[in-house]
Backbone bond lengths (Angstrom), bond angles and torsions (degrees), N, CA, C in turn:
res aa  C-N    CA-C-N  psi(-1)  N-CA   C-N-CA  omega(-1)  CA-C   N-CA-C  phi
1 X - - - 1.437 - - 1.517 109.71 -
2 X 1.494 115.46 143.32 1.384 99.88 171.37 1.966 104.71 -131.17
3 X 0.754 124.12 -171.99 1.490 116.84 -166.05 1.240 113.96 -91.52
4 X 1.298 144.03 -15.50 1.201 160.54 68.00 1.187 104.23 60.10
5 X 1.688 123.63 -96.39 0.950 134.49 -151.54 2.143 92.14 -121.99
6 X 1.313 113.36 29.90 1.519 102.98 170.91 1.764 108.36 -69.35
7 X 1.169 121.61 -76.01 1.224 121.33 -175.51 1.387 118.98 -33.40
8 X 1.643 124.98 -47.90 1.274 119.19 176.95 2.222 109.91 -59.45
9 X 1.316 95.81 -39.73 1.726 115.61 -167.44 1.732 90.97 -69.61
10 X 1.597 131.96 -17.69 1.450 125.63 -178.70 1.272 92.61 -85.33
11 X 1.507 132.71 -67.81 1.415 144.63 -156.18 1.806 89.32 -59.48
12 X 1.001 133.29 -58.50 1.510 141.24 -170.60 1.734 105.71 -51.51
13 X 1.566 105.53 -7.49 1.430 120.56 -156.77 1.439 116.06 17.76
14 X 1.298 98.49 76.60 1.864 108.08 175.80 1.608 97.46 -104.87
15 X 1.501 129.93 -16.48 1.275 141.45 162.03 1.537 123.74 -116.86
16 X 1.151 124.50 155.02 1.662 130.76 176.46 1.432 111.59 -98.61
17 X 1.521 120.44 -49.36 1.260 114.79 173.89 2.019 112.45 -144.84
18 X 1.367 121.30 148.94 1.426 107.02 175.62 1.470 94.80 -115.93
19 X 1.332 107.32 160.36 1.249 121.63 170.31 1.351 113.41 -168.46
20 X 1.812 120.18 163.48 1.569 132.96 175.77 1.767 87.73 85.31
21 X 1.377 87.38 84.90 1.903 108.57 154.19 1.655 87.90 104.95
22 X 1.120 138.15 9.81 1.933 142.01 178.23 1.351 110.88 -66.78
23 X 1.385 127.59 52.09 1.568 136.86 -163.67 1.676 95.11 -70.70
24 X 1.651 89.45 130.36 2.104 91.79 179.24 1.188 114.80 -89.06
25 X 1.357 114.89 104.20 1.268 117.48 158.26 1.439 127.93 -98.93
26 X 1.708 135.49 165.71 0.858 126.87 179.69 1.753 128.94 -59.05
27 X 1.144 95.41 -15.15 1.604 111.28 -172.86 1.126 106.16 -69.42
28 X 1.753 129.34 -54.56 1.099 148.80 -156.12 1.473 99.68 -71.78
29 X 1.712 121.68 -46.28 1.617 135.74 173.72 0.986 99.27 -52.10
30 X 1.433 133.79 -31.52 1.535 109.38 -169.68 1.281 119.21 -57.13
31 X 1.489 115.41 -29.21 1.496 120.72 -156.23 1.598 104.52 -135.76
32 X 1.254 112.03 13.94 1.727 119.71 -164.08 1.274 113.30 -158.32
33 X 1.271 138.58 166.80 1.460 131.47 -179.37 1.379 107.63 -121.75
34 X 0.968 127.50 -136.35 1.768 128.65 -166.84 1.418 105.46 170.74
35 X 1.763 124.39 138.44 1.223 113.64 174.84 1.621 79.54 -84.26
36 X 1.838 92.94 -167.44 1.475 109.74 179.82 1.388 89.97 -75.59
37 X 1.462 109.44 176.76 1.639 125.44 -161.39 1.346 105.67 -105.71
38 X 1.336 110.35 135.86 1.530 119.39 -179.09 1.724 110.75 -114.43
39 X 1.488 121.59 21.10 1.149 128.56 -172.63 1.341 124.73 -162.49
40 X 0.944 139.16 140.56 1.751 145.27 171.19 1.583 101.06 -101.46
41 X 1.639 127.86 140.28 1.174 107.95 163.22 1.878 79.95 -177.80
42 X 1.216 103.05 177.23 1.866 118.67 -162.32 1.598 102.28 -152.07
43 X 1.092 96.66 -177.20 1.791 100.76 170.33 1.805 88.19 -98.08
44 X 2.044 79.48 164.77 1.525 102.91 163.46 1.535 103.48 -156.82
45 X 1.306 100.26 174.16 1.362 106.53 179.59 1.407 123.48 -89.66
46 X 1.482 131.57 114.88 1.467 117.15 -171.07 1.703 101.09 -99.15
47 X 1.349 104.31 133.79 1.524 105.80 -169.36 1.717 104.26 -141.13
48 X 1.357 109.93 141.33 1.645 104.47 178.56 1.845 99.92 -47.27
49 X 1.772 85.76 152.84 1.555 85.82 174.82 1.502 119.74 -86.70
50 X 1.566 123.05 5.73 1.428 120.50 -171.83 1.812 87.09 -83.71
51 X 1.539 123.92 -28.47 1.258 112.06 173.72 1.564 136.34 -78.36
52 X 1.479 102.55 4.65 1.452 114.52 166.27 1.336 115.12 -13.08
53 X 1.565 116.34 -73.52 1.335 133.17 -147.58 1.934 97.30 -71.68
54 X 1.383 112.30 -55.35 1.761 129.71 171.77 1.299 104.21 -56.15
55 X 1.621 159.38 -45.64 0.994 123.62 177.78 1.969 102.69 -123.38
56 X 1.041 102.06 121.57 1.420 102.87 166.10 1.759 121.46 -122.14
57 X 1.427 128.85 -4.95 0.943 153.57 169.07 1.722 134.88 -102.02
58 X 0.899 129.35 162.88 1.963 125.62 -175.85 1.944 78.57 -90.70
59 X 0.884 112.24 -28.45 2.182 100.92 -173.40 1.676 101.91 -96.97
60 X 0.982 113.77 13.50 1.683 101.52 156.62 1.362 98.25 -126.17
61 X 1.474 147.54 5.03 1.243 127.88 140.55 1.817 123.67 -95.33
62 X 1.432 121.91 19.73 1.065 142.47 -178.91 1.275 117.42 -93.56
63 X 1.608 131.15 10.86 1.034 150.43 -173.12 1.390 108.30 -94.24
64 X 1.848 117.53 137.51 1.179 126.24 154.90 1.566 131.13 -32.24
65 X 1.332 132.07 114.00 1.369 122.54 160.79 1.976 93.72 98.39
66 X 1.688 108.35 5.44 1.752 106.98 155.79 1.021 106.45 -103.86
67 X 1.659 128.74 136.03 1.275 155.78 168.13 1.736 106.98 -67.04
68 X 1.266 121.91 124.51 1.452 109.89 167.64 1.629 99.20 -116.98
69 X 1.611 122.74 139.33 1.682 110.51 170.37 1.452 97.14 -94.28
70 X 1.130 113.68 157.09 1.353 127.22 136.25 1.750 133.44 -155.03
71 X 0.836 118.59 145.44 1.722 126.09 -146.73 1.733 92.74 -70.89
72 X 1.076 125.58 125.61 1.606 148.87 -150.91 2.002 86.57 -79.09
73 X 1.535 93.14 144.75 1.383 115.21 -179.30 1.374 126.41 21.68
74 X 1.457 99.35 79.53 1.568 119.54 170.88 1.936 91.98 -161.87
75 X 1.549 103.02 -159.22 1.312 112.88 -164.65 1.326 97.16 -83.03
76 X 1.567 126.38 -18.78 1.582 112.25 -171.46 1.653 102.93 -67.51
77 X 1.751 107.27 -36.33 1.432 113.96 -175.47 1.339 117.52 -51.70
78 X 1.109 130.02 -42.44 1.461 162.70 146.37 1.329 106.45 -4.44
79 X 1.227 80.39 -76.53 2.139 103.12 -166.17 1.559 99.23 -66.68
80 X 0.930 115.14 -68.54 1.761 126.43 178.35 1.566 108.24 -26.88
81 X 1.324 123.24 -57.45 1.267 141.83 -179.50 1.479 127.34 -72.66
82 X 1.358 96.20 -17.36 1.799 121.44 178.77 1.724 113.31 -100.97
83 X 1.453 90.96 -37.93 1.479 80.62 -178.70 1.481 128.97 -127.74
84 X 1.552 104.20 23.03 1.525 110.35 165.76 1.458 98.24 -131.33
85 X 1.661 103.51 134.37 1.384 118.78 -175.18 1.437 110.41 -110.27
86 X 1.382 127.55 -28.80 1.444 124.40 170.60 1.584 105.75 -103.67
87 X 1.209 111.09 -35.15 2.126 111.21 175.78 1.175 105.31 -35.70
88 X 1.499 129.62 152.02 1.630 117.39 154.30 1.892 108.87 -91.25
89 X 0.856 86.21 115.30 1.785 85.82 156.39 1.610 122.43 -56.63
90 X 0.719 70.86 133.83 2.207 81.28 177.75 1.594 133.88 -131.59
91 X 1.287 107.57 77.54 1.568 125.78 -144.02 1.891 93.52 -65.56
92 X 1.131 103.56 152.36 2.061 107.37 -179.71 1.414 96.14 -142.47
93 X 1.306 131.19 168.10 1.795 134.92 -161.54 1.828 87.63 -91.97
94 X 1.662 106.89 -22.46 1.681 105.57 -168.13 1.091 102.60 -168.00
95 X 1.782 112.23 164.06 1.079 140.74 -162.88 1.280 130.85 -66.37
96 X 1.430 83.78 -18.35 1.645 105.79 -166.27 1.570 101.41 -91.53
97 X 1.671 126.33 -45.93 1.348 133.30 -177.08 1.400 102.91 -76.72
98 X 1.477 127.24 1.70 1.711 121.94 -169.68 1.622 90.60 -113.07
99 X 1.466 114.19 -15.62 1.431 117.07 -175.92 1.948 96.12 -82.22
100 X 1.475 99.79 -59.25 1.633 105.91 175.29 1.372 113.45 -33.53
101 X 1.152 129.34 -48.12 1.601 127.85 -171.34 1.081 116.47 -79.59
102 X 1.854 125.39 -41.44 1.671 130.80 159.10 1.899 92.17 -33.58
103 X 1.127 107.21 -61.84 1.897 98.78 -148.65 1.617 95.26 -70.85
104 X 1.440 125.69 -2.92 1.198 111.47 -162.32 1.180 94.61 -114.30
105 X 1.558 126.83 3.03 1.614 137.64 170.18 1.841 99.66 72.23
106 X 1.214 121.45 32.17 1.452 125.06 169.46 1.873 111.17 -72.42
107 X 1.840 92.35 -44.45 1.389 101.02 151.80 1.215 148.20 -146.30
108 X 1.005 144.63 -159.59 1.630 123.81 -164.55 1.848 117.22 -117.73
109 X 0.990 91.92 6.31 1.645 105.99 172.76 1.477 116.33 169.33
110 X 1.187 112.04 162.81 1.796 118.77 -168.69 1.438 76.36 -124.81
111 X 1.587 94.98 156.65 1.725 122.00 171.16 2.350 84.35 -106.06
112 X 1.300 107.73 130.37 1.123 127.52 -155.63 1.746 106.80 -137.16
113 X 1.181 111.48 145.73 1.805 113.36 164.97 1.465 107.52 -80.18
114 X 1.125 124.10 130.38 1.422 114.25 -163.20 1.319 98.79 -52.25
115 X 1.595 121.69 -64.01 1.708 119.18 170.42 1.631 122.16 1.33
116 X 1.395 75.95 -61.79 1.985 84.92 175.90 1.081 122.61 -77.72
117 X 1.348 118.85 -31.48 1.659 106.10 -162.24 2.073 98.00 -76.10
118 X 1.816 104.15 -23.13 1.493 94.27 -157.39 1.633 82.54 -89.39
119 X 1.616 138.65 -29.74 1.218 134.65 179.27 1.968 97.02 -43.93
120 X 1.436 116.54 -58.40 1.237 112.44 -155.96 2.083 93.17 -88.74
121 X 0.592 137.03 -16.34 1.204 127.09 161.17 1.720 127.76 -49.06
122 X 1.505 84.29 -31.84 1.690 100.34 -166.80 2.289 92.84 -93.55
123 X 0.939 102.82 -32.16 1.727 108.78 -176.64 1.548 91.82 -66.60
124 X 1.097 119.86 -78.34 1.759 147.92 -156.54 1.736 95.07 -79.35
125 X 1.043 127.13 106.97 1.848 135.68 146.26 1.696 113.71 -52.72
126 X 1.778 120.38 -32.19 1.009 116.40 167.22 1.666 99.77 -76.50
127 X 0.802 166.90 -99.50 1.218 150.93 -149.34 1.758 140.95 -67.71
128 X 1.164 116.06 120.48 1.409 119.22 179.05 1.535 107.69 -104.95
129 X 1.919 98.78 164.61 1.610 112.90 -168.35 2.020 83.28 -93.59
130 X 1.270 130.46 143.81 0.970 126.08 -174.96 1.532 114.63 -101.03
131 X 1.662 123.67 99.11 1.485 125.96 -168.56 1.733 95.45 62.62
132 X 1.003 110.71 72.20 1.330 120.26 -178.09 1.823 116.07 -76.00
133 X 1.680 94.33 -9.00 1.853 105.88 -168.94 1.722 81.65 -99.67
134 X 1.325 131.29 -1.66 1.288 111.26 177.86 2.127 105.53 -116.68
135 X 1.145 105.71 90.45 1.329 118.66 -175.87 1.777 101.39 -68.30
136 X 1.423 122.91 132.32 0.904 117.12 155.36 1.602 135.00 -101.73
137 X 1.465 126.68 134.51 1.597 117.54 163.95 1.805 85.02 73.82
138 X 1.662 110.05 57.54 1.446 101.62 166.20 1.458 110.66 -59.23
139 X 1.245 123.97 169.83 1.522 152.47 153.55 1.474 133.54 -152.13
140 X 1.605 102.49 169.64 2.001 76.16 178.66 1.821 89.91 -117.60
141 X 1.139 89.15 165.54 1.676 116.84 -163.14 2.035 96.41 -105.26
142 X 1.742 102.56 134.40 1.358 84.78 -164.42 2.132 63.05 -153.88
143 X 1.825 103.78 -175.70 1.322 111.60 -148.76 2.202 69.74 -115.62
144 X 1.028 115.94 134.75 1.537 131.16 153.77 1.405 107.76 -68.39
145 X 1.743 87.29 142.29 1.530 78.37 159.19 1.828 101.60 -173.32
146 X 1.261 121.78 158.91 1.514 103.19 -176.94 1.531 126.42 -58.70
147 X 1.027 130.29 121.48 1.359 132.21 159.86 1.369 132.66 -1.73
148 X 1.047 112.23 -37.44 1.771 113.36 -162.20 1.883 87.37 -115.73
149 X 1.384 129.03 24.66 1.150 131.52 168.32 1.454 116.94 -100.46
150 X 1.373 138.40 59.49 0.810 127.92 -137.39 1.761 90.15 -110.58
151 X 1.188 124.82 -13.40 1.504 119.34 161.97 1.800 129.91 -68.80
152 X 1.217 98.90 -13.58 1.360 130.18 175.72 1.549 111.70 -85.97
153 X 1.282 98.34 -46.37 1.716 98.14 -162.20 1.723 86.13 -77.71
154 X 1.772 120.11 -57.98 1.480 90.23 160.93 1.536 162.61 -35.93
155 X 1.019 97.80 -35.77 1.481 115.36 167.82 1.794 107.99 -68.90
156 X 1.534 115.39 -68.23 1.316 110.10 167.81 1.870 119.95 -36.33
157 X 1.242 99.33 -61.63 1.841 102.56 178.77 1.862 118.73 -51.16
158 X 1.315 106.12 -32.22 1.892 125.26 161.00 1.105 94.72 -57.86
159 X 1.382 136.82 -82.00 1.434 151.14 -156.46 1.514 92.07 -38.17
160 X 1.901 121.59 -91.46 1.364 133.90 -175.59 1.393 99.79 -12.03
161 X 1.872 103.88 -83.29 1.294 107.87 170.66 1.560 139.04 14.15
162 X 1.532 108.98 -82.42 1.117 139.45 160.09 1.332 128.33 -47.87
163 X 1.323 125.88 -50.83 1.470 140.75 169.41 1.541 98.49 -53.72
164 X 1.395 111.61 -57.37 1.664 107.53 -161.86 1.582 105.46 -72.17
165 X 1.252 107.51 -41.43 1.682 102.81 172.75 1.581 102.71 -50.02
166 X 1.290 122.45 -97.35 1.403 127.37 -157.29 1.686 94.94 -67.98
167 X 1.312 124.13 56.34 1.651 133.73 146.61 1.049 126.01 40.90
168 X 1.542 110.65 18.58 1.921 129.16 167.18 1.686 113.98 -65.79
169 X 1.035 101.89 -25.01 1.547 113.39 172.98 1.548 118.70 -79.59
170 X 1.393 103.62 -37.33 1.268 101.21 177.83 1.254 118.60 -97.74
171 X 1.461 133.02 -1.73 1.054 134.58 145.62 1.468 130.64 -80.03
172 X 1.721 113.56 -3.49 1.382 105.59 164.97 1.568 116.03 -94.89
173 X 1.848 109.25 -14.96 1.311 102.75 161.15 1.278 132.46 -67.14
174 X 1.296 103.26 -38.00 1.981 117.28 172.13 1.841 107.04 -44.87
175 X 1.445 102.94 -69.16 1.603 112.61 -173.93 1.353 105.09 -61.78
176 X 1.182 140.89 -1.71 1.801 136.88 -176.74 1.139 105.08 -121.65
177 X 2.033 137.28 -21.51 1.100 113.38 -165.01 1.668 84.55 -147.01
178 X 0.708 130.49 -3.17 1.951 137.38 -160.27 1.476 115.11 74.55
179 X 1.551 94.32 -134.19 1.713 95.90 177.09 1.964 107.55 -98.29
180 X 0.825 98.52 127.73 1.394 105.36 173.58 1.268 124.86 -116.95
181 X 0.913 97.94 8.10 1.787 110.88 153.56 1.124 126.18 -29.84
């Protein structure tokens, strides 16, 4: 699936539910539902970490002749395209080949779910989440799923429920991202 073509690939029911990075927006409601949200999270910038010190801001990567990736038709596409006016954007099918080219210096930062950029920051020593205490374009993150599923979306919304009470949730955020407090 790519983000692109998720909503048509749900309605086509080639999937039952997506989730991990499924930020609710109104767009997506038009044609899809949402359990309740089990997450807060925004974009950030994922940038090699030898460039720590050179970009710490969206206006020191807003410069002519810097490459930004971000993974084609979803919210990173969005952001990338919205909020750099001299950067070039540099669209990839995925996250993973827009990550390959950051480390290979093809470009100079990925537009990232914060989740990810500080998940892969913490895996990878070459890569850091950039001002990672400054989240951009928060949202909350919730599991998709078709509309007229409404025995599903119950069961899922019980499930959350449950996890967050007895602290399975908050121990899979701790072990994947630290304290984010």
């Amino acid at each position: 699936m790519t983000f692109g073509s998720m909503l048509a690939d749900l309605a086509a029911d080639k999937f039952d539910i997506a989730m991990s990075g499924m930020g609710r927006t109104l767009e997506r409601a038009r044609v899809a539902t949402f359990s309740k949200p089990y997450m807060r999270y925004g974009k950030l910038l994922l940038i090699r970490s030898d460039d720590q010190g050179r970009f710490k801001t969206l206006a020191d990567l807003d410069r002519p002749g810097l490459k930004i990736a971000y993974n084609r038709g979803g919210l990173n596409d969005r952001f990338a395209h919205n909020m750099f006016t001299q950067a070039t954007p540099v669209g990839f099918e995925s996250n993973e080949l827009a990550t390959a080219d950051l480390l290979a210096g093809r470009v100079d930062a990925q537009v990232s779910d914060s989740t990810a950029a500080i998940y892969m920051g913490r895996q990878n020593a070459r890569l850091a989440a950039m001002s990672p205490d400054k989240v951009f374009h928060p949202i909350y993150v919730a599991i998709l799923l078709r509309r007229d599923d409404h025995a599903l979306l119950n069961y899922i919304n019980i499930w959350l429920d449950q996890i967050e009470l007895d602290g399975t949730l908050g121990k899979i955020r701790t072990k994947w991202l630290g304290d984010t407090r």
